[in-house]
Each structure stands twice: as structure tokens, then as C-alpha cells.
N, C-alpha and C positions, 0 to 999 in steps of 0.2 A: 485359579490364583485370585483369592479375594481380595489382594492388595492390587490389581492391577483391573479387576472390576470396578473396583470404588475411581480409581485415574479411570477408567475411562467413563463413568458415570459423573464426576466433579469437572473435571477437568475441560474447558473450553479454549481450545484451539481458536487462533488469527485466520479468517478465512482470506486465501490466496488470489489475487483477481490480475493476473498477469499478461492475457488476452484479450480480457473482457473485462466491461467495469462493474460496478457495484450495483449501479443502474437499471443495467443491461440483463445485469445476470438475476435480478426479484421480478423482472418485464418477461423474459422468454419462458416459453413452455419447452424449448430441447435445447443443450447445453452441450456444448462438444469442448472435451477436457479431462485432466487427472480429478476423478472424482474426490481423490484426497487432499484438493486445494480447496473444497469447498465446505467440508465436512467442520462443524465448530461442534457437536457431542458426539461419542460413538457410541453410548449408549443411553438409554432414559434412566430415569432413575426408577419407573417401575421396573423395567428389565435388570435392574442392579438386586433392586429387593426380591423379584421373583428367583436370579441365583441364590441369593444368600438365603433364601428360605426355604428351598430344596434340602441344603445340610440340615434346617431346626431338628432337633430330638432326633435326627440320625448317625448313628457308626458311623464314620466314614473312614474306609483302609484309602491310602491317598500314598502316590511317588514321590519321592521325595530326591533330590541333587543338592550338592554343597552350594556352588553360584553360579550363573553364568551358562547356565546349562541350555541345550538345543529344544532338547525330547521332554524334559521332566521341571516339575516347580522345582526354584529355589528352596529352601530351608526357611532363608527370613522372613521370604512372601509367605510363610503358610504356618509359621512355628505359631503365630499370635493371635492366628483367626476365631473368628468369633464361633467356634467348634467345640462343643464338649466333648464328646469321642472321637477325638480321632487322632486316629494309628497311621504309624510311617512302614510303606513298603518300598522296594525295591531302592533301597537305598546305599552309596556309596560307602567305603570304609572308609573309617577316622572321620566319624561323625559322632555328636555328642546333640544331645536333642531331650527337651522338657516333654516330649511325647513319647510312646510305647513306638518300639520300632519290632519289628518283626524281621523273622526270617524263615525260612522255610524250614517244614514242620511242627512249629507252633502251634496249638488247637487253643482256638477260642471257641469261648460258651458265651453267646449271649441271653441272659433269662433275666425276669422280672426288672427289664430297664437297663440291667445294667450288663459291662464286659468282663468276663472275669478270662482268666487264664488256665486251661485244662493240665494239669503234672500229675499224673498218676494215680487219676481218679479223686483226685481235688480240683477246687475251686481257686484259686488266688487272685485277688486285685490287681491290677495292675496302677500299684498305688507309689511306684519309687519317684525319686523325686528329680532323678536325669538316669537318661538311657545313652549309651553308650557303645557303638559300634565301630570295632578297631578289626587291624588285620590278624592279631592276637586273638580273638575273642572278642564274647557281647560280656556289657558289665552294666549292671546297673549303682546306681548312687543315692544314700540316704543323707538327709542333713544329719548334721553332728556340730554341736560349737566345737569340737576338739576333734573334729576329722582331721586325718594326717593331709588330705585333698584339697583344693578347692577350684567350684566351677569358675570359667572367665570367657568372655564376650568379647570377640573385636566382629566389627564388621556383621555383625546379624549371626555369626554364629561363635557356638559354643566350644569350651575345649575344657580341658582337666590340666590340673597342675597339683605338685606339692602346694602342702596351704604356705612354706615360706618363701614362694620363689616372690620375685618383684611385682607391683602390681596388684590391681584390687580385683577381691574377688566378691563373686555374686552369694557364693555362701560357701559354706565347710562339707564336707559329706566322706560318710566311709565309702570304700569301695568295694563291690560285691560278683565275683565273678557267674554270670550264667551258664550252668551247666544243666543242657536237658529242661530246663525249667526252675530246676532248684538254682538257689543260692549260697555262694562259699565268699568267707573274706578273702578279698584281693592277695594274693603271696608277693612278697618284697622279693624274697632270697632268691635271687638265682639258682641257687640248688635244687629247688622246689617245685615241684607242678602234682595237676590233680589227673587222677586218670579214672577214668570211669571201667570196674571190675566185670569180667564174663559173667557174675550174680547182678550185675546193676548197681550194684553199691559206688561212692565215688570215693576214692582213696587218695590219699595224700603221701606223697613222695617224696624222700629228702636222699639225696644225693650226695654222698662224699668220693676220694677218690678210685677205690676199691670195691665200693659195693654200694648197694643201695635199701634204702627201708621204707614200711609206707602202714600208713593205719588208716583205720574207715574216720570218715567224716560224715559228720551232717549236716543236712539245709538249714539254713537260718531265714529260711522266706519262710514267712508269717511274724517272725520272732526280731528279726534285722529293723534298726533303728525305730522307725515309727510305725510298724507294719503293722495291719491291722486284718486282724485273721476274717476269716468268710463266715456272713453272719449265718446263724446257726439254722436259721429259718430258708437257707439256699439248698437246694438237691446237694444231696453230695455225688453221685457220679452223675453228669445228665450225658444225654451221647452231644459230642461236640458237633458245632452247629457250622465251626468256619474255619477252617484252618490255610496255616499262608502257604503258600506257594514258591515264594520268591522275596 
């Protein structure tokens, strides 16, 4: 939790002298007491920089929890960190997050520096611009000035809205469901869902009240909003190096 490294590297406590006086207590060499009355840093600030420089130029897959949590970091402690890669795992549903969240089965490649994302003997970035994990499904989000969406912020985390409900939004974005890897636009209609075919193919499904239809689709990851395809000079299959768990 780099936000609560840096508190207790800044941060100097009133020491406590309830027993004993101020005197008494820089005179004796043994000291009988709650050692946490007398404690004004918890940590140095070399011990602050030697954590944070364990992350420099590393991946780092990290847990992640909404707030308030026992076992696992918040969200707003870790969303900001001074981190270039890094990935959210083991994370709660109806979370929305400016990092790559994972879930099991996903295969990372990491090669020449950088992460990319394993679908089917491609390479992909993991370059969207909010991640998005609900009880529905994972979605990812591109900006858009004319996204029907938009991101918003209370409280250190993030959430989705229509772009005209009440309230300012951090930006506009289309929405993109994850399926397997690939990406499909978000479905409105209730009638509608995508089902992935006994070929692999993913198909689209419209529902009326008598029967039902469906056509193949395709990914729109690489080609969705700002995407930007894998440069040409990357392995195209490399064997995947990390894949999630959880």
C-alpha cells in the first residue's frame, strides 16, 4: 500500500509520556511501557524509498478490494501509484478501475519490456482506457467525445454511467464487452446477448417472442476507439509467460 508507506514515512506522531516523563524517558536505557506511546516515525524514509523501488521497471499483478477491506488493498490506495504495470487481481465485482484487471484464465506475454495480452495467438496491449468488472461480465472502456457512457469518481473509486445522467464526468467512453479476450460493443437491447459458438466463433443473438436469431460477429480489439494494434516487430505467437489464476 504505497499510500500508507509514504503516512508512515511523513508522518510524525505526539509521543505519549503518561508514566514517565520526557526527562526520564532520553535518561533510561530500559523502559517499561506500550511501545506505541513512544514511537513519533514508523518508518525512515530510506525504508520508504527502498519499498517503492522494488516496483521501479517491474509488472506488478497486485489484489485489489473496493474499501475498507481486512485481507486486501483498497482501490484508491493503489489505483495512483507511482506503478507503470500494474495489474489488478483478485478483485471484487462492480469495480471499475484505470488499470487492467484480470481474471482467471487470461495469458499474459510479457517480452521486450513490455505486457501485452495472449487471444488466440495474438499479441494485444492492454491499452483501454477503464476496466470494468461487474457481476454481468468484464468490459472494457475507450474514450469517445460522443460515448453514450461516462466514467465518474466518488470517494476514490470509479463507476459508469449514461453520459446524460446528473453529474460530472471524468470522460466519455464507448463500452466493450470482454469476451475470451476479444472485444464486442456493449448490447443495450434486452433481447440481445452474445454467445460464444461450439466453432468458437461469437454470435449475436436477438430474441423476439417466438423464436430467436443470431449472426457471427467480430472483435473490434485492435480496431475499438484508440486501439492500437501490436507493433509488427513483436513475436506473433510467443508461448505465454503468466497467466491469472484468480
Amino acid at each position: 500500500n504505497p499510500t500508507l508507506w509514504k503516512e508512515l514515512a511523513e508522518v510524525r506522531r505526539k509521543q505519549k509520556f503518561h508514566n514517565i516523563s520526557k526527562k526520564e524517558f532520553e535518561r533510561k536505557s530500559v523502559i517499561y511501557g506500550d511501545i506505541n506511546d513512544f514511537i513519533e516515525m514508523t518508518w525512515s524514509r530510506e525504508r520508504y524509498e527502498a519499498a517503492i523501488s522494488a516496483y521501479k521497471n517491474a509488472v506488478v499483478i497486485h489484489d485489489v478490494a473496493r474499501k475498507n477491506s481486512v485481507v486486501h488493498t483498497d482501490y484508491p490506495d493503489i489505483a495512483k501509484a507511482d506503478i507503470q504495470d500494474l495489474i489488478l487481481t483478485h478483485s471484487p465485482d462492480n469495480l471499475a478501475s484505470w488499470r487492467p484487471i484480470l481474471r482467471s484464465g487470461k495469458r499474459l506475454v510479457l517480452t521486450q519490456g513490455k505486457v501485452y495480452e495472449w487471444v488466440k495467438g495474438r499479441l494485444h496491449p492492454l491499452d483501454a482506457d477503464i476496466y470494468i468488472k461487474h457481476f454481468s461480465g468484464h468490459y472494457v472502456g475507450y474514450r469517445s467525445p460522443d460515448g453514450p457512457f461516462k466514467v465518474i469518481e466518488k470517494d476514490g473509486l470509479l463507476g459508469i454511467v449514461e453520459a446524460d445522467s446528473p453529474g460530472k464526468g471524468l470522460m466519455r467512453v464507448d463500452l466493450y464487452q470482454d469476451i475470451e479476450g476479444e472485444y464486442y460493443p456493449l448490447l443495450l437491447d434486452t433481447n440481445k446477448c452474445y454467445r460464444i459458438r461450439p466453432d468458437g466463433c461469437v454470435e449475436e443473438v436477438t430474441f423476439d417472442k417466438a423464436s430467436s436469431k443470431g449472426h457471427v460477429v467480430h472483435s473490434h480489439r485492435g480496431a475499438a476507439g484508440r486501439m492500437k494494434a501490436v507493433m509488427s516487430d513483436t513475436p506473433e505467437v510467443p508461448s505465454p509467460r503468466l497467466q491469472a489464476q484468480g
